[in-house]
N, C-alpha and C positions, 0 to 999 in steps of 0.2 A: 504494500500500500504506500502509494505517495504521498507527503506530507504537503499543506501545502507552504508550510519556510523552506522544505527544498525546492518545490515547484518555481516558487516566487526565486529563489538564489536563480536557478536554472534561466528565467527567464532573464534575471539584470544580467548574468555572465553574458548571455546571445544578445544584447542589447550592446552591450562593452564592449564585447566584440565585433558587432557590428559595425558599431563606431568607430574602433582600433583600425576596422581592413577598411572605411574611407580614407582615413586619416592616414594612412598605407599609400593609398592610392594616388593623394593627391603632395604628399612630400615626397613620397620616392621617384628618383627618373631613370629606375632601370625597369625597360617595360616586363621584364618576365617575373619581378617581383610585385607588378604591378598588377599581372595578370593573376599570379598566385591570390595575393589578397581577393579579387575579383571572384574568383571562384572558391574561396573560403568563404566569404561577404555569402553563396547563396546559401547555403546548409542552415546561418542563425537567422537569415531569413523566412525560411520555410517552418525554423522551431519554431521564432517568435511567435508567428501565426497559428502553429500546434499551438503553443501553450495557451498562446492568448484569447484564442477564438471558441479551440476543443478542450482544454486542460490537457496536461500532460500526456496523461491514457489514452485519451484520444477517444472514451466508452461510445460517445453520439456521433463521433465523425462521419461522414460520408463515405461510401468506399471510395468513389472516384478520391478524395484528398487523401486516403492512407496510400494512394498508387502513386499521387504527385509527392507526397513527403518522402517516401521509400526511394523513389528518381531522384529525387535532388539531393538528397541526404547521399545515398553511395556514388555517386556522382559527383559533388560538390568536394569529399571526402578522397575520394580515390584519384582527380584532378589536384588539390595540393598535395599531393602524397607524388604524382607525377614529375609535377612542373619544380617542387622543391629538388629533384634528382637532375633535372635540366637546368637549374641555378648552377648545380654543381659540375656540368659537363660543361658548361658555360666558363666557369672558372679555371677549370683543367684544360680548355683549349686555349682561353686568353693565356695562359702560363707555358705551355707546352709548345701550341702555335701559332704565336703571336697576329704571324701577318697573312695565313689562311684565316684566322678567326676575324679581322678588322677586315677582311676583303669582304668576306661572304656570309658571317652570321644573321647579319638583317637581311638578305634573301630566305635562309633558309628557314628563319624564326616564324612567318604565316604559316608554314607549313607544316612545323614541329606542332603547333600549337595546334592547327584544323586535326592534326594526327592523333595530338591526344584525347581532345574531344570526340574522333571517332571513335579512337579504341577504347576509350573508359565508357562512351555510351552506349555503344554493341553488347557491352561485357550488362551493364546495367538493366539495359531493355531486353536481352532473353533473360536473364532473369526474373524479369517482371513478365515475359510472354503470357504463364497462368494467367494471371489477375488481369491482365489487360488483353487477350483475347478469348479465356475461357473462364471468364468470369466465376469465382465460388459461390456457392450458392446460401443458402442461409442456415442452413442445417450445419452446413460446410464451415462457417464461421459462429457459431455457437459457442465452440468451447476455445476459440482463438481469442488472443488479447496481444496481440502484435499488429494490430495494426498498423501502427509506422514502419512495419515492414511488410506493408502489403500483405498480411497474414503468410506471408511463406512460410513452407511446410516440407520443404525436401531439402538434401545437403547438397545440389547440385542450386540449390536457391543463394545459399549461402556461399559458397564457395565463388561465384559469377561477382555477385558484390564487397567480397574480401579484398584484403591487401594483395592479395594472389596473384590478381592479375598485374600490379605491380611489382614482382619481382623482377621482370626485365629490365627494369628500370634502376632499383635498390642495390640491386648487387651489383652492376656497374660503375653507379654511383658512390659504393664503397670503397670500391678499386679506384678511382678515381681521388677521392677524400684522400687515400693512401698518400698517394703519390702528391698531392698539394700541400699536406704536412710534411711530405720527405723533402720536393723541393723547395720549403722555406725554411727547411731545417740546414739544408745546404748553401744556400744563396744568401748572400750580405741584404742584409734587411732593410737598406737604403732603396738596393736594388730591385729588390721583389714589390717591396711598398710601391714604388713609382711606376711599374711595369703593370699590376695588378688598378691603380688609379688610374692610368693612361685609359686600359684598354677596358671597364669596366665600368667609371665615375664612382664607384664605392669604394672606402677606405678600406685599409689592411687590416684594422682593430673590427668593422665593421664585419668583414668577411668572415674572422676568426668566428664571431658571434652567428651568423649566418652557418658555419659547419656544424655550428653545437648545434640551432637550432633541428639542422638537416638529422642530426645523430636521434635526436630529440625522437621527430616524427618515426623516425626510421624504428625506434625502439617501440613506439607504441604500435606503429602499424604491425610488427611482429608480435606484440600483446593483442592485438582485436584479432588477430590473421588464427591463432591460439583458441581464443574466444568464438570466433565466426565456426572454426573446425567441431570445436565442444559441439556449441549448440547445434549443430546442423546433424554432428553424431546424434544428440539427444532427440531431435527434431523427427528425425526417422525410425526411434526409436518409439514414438507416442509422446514424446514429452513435450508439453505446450512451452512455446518462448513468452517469455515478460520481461520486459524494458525495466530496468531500474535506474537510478541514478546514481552509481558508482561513479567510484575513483576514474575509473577510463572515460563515461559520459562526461564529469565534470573539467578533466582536461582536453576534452575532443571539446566543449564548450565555449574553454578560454584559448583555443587556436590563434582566433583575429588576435588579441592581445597579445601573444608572446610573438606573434608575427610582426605587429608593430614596433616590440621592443628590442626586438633583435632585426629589425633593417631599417629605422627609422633613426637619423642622428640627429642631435638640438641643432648641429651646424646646415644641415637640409633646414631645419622648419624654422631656424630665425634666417636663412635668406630667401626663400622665399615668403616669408610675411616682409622682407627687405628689412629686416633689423639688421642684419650683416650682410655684406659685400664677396662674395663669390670670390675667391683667391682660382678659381680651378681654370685653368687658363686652354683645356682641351678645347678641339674644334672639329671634331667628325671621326668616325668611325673608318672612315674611308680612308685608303693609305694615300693622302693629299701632301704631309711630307712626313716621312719617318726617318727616324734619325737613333741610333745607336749607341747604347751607357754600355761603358767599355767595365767588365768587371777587372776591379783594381787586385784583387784575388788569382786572377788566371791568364794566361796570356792568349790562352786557347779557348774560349767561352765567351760569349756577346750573347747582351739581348734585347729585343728589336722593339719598338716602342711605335702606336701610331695614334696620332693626334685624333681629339676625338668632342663631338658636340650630342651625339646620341648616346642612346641607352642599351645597356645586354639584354 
């Protein structure tokens, strides 16, 4: 049974957050963390409207809304869980190659994005196939109380809207983190910092915070991926699902929030309110002119730096 001081908590954390991923949106200028907020912003949008419309439980809802809340909920959800992994291929190519990555990443970036929206919505909507073209029937939903999950009922329901289907994504992005920590464990910290601003517009203290964040996600999405496995066993088993408000909901909740905290800097939000003056002297993405910081460390090692006015 839901209490309603947790229902009411549940509701202000999706309201904070929701407000955290404009506030995301509109100081940050790298668009792929712009777009992450964007598509975390929809999940405490569709709660807000659960809690505040249906209550929690959802007991009176409509079925068509437990089909719109189940879509946008694994969707919204399984989207930052993606795009957080393309932060970090984003970072490992600006470091790794420099001047394919300033040539070509704003071509390819429409397309990464149309990609992942296809493939987390395919993975979503057959899961949803039951409820949305063979409707349950009422007998059928009697002793169900998941509705925000569409009443799913099979572990092949569960498994379609798990972290699962990001794993393509996670473990590369592992291998990837690896190698970002090793080479700034190697490289003179002058030189990394300016090589990573250049090609990125986000600070080196910023980014560190941005890999925790990514480690963050990455650890829960393997705690619900756990959870989703459980209940989907249980689920085939006869065991009805119910929604509670744990530890895992209440940080799936404050998402927006630690997204804002971890990519949003005072120096982004007092110059753009024009309280301070822009020091960042880049001007395009584009290789218009690059120029090369000789490492003072090696005789044998350069690395290539391209001026820049857009966003990763």
């Amino acid at each position: 049974m839901i209490t309603t001081t947790q229902e009411t908590t549940a509701l202000i954390e999706h309201f904070l957050s929701l407000f955290s991923t404009w506030i995301t949106m509109y100081f940050n200028n790298n668009t792929n963390i712009q777009v992450l907020a964007f598509m975390d912003m929809l999940q405490h949008v569709i709660k807000i409207i659960r809690i505040y419309v249906y209550n929690f439980e959802l007991e009176d809802a409509p079925t068509w809304f437990c089909n719109v809340h189940a879509f946008f909920n694994y969707f919204s959800h399984n989207c930052v869980i993606s795009l957080s992994c393309v932060i970090i291929f984003n970072l490992y190519a600006a470091i790794k190659y420099p001047i394919p990555f300033s040539k070509y990443h704003k071509k390819i970036r429409p397309w990464v994005y149309l990609f992942i929206v296809g493939y987390i919505g395919a993975f979503v909507l057959t899961a949803l196939y039951e409820p949305l073209f063979l409707p349950y029937t009422p007998a059928q939903l009697e002793n169900r109380h998941n509705c925000s999950s569409a009443y799913r009922y099979k572990l092949y329901q569960y498994v379609l809207t798990s972290p699962i289907n990001n794993l393509p994504f996670i473990l590369p992005a592992i291998y990837c983190t690896a190698y970002i920590i090793y080479k700034i464990s190697i490289t003179p910290r002058s030189i990394i910092k300016k090589q990573i601003i250049n090609q990125t517009k986000i600070s080196f203290s910023r980014w560190i915070k941005i890999l925790f964040i990514f480690f963050a996600l990455a650890l829960l999405s393997f705690i619900n991926l756990y959870n989703d496995l459980k209940n989907g066993i249980n689920a085939e088993k006869g065991y009805g699902e119910i929604e509670k408000i744990g530890l895992t909901y209440v940080l799936t909740a404050t998402s927006g929030i630690l997204i804002m905290i971890f990519t949003v800097s005072h120096h982004k939000i007092k110059v753009k309110l024009g309280i301070k003056t822009s020091n960042n002297y880049t001007s395009g993405y584009g290789i218009q002119s690059s120029f090369v910081y000789s490492n003072s460390h090696s005789k044998t090692n350069s690395i290539y730096f391209s001026r820049s006015n857009d966003n990763s």
